[in-house]
C-alpha positions, 0 to 999 in steps of 0.5 A: 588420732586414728582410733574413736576416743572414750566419748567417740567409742561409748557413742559408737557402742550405744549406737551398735546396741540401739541398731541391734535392737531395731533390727531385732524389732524390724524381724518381729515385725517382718515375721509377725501377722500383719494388719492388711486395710482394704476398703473405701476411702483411700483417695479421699483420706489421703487427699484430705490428709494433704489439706489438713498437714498444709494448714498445719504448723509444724515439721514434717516429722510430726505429721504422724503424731498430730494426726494420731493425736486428732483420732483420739480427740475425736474418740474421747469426744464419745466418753465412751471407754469401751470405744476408746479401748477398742479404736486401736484397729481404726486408728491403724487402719485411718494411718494407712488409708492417709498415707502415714503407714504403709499397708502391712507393716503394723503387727496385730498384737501391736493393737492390743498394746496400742488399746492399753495405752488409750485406755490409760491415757483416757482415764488420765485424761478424765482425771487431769483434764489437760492434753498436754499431760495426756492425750498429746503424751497418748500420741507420742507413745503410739507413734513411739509405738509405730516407729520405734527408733533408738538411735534417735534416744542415743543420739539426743543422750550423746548430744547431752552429753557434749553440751552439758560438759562443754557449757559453762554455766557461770560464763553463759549466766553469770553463776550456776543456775537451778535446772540446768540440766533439764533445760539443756535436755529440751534445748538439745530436743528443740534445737537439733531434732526439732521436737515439740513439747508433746515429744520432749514432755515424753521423753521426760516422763520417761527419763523420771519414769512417770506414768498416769497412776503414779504418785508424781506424774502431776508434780512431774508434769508441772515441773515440765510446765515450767521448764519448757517455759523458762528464760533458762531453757530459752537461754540454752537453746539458743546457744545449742543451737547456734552450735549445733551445726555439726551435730546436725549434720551427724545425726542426718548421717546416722538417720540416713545410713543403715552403716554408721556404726561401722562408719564410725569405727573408721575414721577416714571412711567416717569423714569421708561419709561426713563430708558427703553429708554436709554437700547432700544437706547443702543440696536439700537445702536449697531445694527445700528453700526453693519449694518453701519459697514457691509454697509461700507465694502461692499461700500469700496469692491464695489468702490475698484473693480470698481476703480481698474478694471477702474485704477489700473489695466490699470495703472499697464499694461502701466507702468510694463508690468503686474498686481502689484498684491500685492498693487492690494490685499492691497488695496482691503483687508485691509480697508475693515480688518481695519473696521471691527477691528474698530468695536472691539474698540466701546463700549457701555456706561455702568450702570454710565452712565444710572444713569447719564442720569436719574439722570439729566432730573429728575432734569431737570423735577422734580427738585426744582431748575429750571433747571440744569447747563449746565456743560461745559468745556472752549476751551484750548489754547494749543499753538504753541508747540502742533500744531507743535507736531500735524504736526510732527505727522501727517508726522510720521504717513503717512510716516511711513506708505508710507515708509513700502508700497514702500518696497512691491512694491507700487508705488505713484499711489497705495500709493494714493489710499491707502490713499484715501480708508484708510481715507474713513474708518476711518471716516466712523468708526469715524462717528459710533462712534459718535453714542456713544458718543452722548449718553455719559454723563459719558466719557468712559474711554480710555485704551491702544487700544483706545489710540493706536487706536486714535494714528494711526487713528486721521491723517486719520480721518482729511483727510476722512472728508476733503474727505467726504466734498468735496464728499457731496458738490458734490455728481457726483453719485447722479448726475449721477444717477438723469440725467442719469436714474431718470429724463428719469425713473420717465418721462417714468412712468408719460407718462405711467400712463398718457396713463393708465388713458386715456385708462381707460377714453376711457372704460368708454366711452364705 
């Protein structure tokens, strides 16, 4: 079949009318007066704009909405709801001097209607009194604001809707499950756009139309509370996205290509394009995992110094009299090592998999059954003999590995250490690794490297993430870097400009 079958064509249509919208959005904004931003405090702002997103732990795309998010947490600090109301030009001007915005690209009314959106965020802040429900939500909608993309509400509702045809409840749970639907809408948000919570809990106030001032926008919020956090919604998101692969692949094609519509109706230029996306993803992967891994070494070396100048080496002065050099090497070497050996076992997907990805959103598209069956395999119970096989091995594998390192020397608070950096590096090589698997239709098959590598690595991994966790819930860099620097830093650059813009008014006067 040649032609876009029903869900193919109402999936082209959305995407026609969302494009148009944009563009129409795009000539206003072209037309329009623009706000321009001189003044001091470019480099300085960039610079440390750098600093801050490095200690930051979530997707590039978020960059803009977390630092939109602590401009106005700085701003409700004042309690001051005529500041709040008017930070709106500050806000734009601090996004452009850190790089987020490009210079002349906001209109001025846009302003205005990011001051509203403060001035209700902030009262709903006082009333609530939780962030999530308001100043992270505040931060979506300005961003929403700055970069409105509907192909991207297109897509997440075409994905939907696949899925929640295609999933089959009784098989996944054992019988229909309450909330379902919801839980598949922040499954499809995590799994294949890769939102936070903030984002999803937006896009969910929207889709119930609630607002602070209505009558249910705490229940609603509440309600979201519990989904985000539910087995169901980890259960489903899970499977979304371990099949996701070739939605991704198609929502980068139309993220980066202005045509897709015209792709679309298609088919043969359509898959041709689609083929080429898939290389272009394989290429960007492995260059990403190949930067991930180098930024990685460089923040276990960094981290390492700093602990083994600030610990290690006073530990070893106060308990033997000298510097344990060998545990000090170690420690220091070999995460860093291992690493970089991790990166010799990723491999990309091969030509199977190309083929599969192509095969199954022609079918998707252009198919003559509606829609493809979401192929999924039911959770196994594996019993109380694989668990404790599991504990067994994680003692062997840590044991093992404590065993050796006493017999050079370590003491309890090197092995620590070790551990600690070690696990750090396995989940950070595991999370690369994801990159792959989520473009993997075909499962790669393992040989004896990526089976031994699975072996000695697993128990670590576990543990990194547990780390990870912990580590994002609280981040005590980022909060260090927002008290310590951030709030005195952008407070010194605002008095500047201020002073800037009054010495200007004075020339004027002349």
């Amino acid at each position: 079949m040649n032609t876009l079958n029903t869900i193919g064509q109402q999936f082209a249509d959305a995407l026609a009318a969302a494009t148009t919208q944009n563009d129409i959005a795009a000539v206003a904004r072209n037309s329009g007066q623009k706000v321009h931003v001189t003044g001091a405090g470019r480099t300085l702002t960039f610079a440390y704009e750098q600093l801050r997103n490095a200690a930051e732990y979530t997707e590039e795309h978020l960059l803009l909405q977390r630092a939109v998010q602590r401009f106005y947490r700085r701003v409700f600090l004042s309690r001051d709801i005529k500041l709040v109301g008017a930070s709106g030009e500050d806000l734009i001007i601090e996004l452009t001097l850190a790089g987020y915005l490009e210079n002349d690209s906001v209109l001025t009314s846009t302003i205005s209607e990011v001051n509203a959106l403060a001035t209700k965020y902030y009262a709903a802040h006082a009333q609530y009194a939780k962030e999530a429900w308001t100043l992270n939500v505040l931060a979506v909608e300005v961003e929403r604001l700055l970069n409105m993309d509907l192909k991207r509400d297109v897509f997440t509702q075409f994905a939907y809707d696949y899925f929640l045809e295609t999933i089959d409840q009784t098989k996944l749970f054992g019988k229909p499950v309450a909330d379902f639907e919801l839980s598949l809408f922040v499954a499809v948000h995590r799994a294949l756009l890769k939102s936070d919570s903030a984002t999803i809990r937006t896009a969910l106030l929207h889709r119930y139309q609630q607002e602070p001032g209505t009558g249910a926008y705490s229940q609603t919020n509440e309600m979201i509370d519990r989904i985000l956090d539910s087995s169901t919604t980890d259960m489903v998101f899970r499977l979304v996205g371990k099949r996701g692969a070739p939605l991704r692949i198609l929502w980068r094609l139309i993220d980066e290509h202005e045509n897709a519509t015209t792709l679309l109706r298609s088919r043969e230029q359509f898959l041709s394009a689609y083929e080429s996306q898939i290389e272009t993803e394989y290429s960007q992967i492995n260059s990403r995992i190949n930067k991930g891994i180098i930024k990685s070494v460089i923040f276990l070396i960094i981290t390492k110094v700093l602990i083994g100048v600030s610990i290690e080496v006073p530990y070893d002065y106060m308990v033997h009299g000298a510097i344990l050099w060998l545990p000090l090497a170690i420690n220091l070497l070999f995460p860093p090592i291992y690493m970089i050996l991790l990166r010799f076992t990723l491999r990309l997907p091969g030509s199977a998999n190309t083929t599969a990805l192509s095969d199954t959103v022609d079918n998707l598209l252009y198919g003559e059954n509606r829609v493809a069956s979401a192929n999924y395999r039911a959770k196994r119970g594996f019993g109380l003999a694989f668990n404790v096989a599991y504990a067994l091995f994680f003692i062997l594998v840590f044991g093992g590995a404590a065993l050796w390192l006493l017999t050079l020397g370590f003491s309890l608070l090197h092995l620590f250490i070790f551990f600690i950096f070690l696990s750090t590096a396995s989940f950070l090589g595991f999370r690369l690794s994801r990159q792959i698997r989520e473009l993997e239709v075909v499962e790669g098959q393992e040989d004896g490297i990526t089976i031994v590598r699975d072996f000695l690595y697993i128990p670590f991994v576990v543990v990194g993430r547990w780390l990870s966790e912990k580590y994002s819930r609280i981040n005590i860099v980022a909060m260090i870097l927002d008290m310590v620097i951030e709030l005195p830093l952008k407070t010194i650059l605002h008095l500047i400009r201020q002073w800037g813009m009054f010495i200007t008014s004075k020339k004027d006067e002349l």
